[in-house]
Steps between C-alpha positions, in 0.01 A plus 500: 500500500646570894896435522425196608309382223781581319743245708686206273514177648888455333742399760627874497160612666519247746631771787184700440316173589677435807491865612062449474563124711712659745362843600162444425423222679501358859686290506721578267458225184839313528715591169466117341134612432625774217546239222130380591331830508658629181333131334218600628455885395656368153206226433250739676568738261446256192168415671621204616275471795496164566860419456736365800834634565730195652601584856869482598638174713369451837245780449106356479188727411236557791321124350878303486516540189853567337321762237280756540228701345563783247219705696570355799876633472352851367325509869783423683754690383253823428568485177178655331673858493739389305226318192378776256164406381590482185727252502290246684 
């Protein structure tokens, strides 16, 4: 398992979220987006592929839809790193 793998979803892990939204992407994932990643690597690592994780107010997914793909999410956010195999 990498450090990563390793990474609760709890509220007290949400800074290691935001750190991976903010400096490893460009643009920089605004910090409303860490509840909705951390739903997403929680049911992804359940195996909860085809879940949705609601999006906050005013924000729609790529189809206008206000909920998005567990997968779909995992893309986005580059969250495959942080999966171990095991759990999904």
């Amino acid at each position: 398992m990498t450090a990563l793998g390793s990474l609760d979803t709890s509220p007290t892990e949400y800074p290691a979220l935001h750190w991976h939204l903010t400096y490893n992407h460009f643009p920089a994932h605004p910090a409303f987006m860490v509840p909705v990643a951390a739903e997403a690597l929680s049911k992804a690592r359940q195996g909860q592929w085809s879940g949705r994780v609601q999006l906050p107010d005013g924000v729609q997914w790529k189809d206008g839809s206000q909920d998005a793909g567990v997968m779909d999410l995992c893309d986005t956010f580059h969250l495959w790193d942080m999966i171990d195999e095991d759990e999904a």
